[in-house]
Residue, then its C-alpha position, 0 to 999 in steps of 0.5 A: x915122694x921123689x921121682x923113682x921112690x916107690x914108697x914114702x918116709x911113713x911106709x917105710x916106717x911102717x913095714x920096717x918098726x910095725x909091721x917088723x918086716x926085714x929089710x929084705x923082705x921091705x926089698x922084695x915088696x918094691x922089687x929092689x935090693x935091700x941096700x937101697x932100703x937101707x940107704x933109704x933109711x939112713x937118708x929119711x933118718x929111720x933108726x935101725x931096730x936093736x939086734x936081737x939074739x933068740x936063746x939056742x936051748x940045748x939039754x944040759x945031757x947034749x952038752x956033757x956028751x959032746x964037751x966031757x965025754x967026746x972032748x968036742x971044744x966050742x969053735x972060736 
C-alpha cells in the first residue's frame, strides 16, 4: 500500500467487481470522492463494469393513452 492509500489493489477489486458496490459508494467506505477511485482503478488497471441498462416496463394501455390519444411525443 502506498503512502495515503487507504486500501489496496485486491480491495479495491473486491468492493468494486464482487461485492458490486458503486464507485461512490467504494468512495464513502475511505471517505474520498469517487474520482479518486476511479483514478485509482485506472492506475491499478481494474476494468470498468459494463453499463447495465434495467427494462423500464410501462403497460401497452399507459402508452396508447399518452402517445394516440393525448398526442404526447417521446423527448429526444
Amino acid at each position: 500500500m502506498k503512502k495515503g492509500l487507504k486500501f489496496t489493489k485486491e480491495q479495491l477489486e473486491d468492493l468494486y467487481h464482487n461485492k458490486k458496490l458503486s464507485l461512490s459508494s467504494i468512495g464513502k467506505k475511505f471517505n474520498c470522492e469517487e474520482t479518486n477511485i476511479l483514478y485509482w482503478m485506472k492506475k491499478f488497471n481494474i476494468k470498468r463494469r459494463s453499463v447495465y441498462y434495467r427494462a423500464i416496463r410501462i403497460p401497452k394501455e399507459v402508452l396508447e393513452d399518452l402517445y394516440i390519444k393525448k398526442n404526447i411525443l417521446p423527448l429526444r
